[in-house]
N, C-alpha and C positions, 0 to 999 in steps of 0.2 A: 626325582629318585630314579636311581636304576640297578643296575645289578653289581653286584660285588663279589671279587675273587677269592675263596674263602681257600681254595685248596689247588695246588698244583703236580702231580704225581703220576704215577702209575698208574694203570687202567683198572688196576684192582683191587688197588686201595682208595681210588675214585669212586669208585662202583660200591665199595662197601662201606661209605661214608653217604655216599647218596643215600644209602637203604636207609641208615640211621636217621638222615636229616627229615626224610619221607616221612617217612615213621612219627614222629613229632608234629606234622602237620604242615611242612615247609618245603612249597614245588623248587625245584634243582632245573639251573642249566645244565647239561656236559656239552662241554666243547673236548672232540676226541682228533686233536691232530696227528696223530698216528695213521687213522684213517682215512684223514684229508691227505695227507702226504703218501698213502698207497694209493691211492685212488688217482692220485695226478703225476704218480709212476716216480716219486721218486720218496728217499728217507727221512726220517726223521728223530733225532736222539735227543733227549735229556728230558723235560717236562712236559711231556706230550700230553696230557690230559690234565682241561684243568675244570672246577668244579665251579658254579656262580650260582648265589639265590640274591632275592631283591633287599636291599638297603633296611627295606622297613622290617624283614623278618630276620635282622643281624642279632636280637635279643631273645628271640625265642630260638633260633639254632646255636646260639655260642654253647650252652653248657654240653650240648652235642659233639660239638666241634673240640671242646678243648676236654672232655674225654676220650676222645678218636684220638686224639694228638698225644695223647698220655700212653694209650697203648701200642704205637707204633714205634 
């Protein structure tokens, strides 16, 4: 098992899909390439943040996941 890419986007709509998935009881990766890509001095555009939780909690975060998706 390992981890799985549930969401790919903006930092703040990353950020407020974490709170939700939290929230439910379900720890989050962020991987913020926006910040890796400042930090090593150069850009970065399109999907810069993406979100990951583990394979086995894909059933307790989906109805999370695909109401966040409804409202976006």
């Amino acid at each position: 098992m390992g981890l799985m890419k549930i969401f790919s986007g903006s930092e703040i709509l990353a950020l407020a899909l974490q709170e939700k998935i939290e929230a439910v009881g379900v720890d989050t990766v962020l991987k913020n390439n926006v910040q890796s890509a400042r930090l090593a001095g150069f850009g970065n555009s399109g999907l810069a943040v993406e979100l990951f939780i583990q394979e086995t909690e894909f059933a307790k975060a989906n109805p999370v996941i695909e109401e966040f998706r409804m409202t976006i």
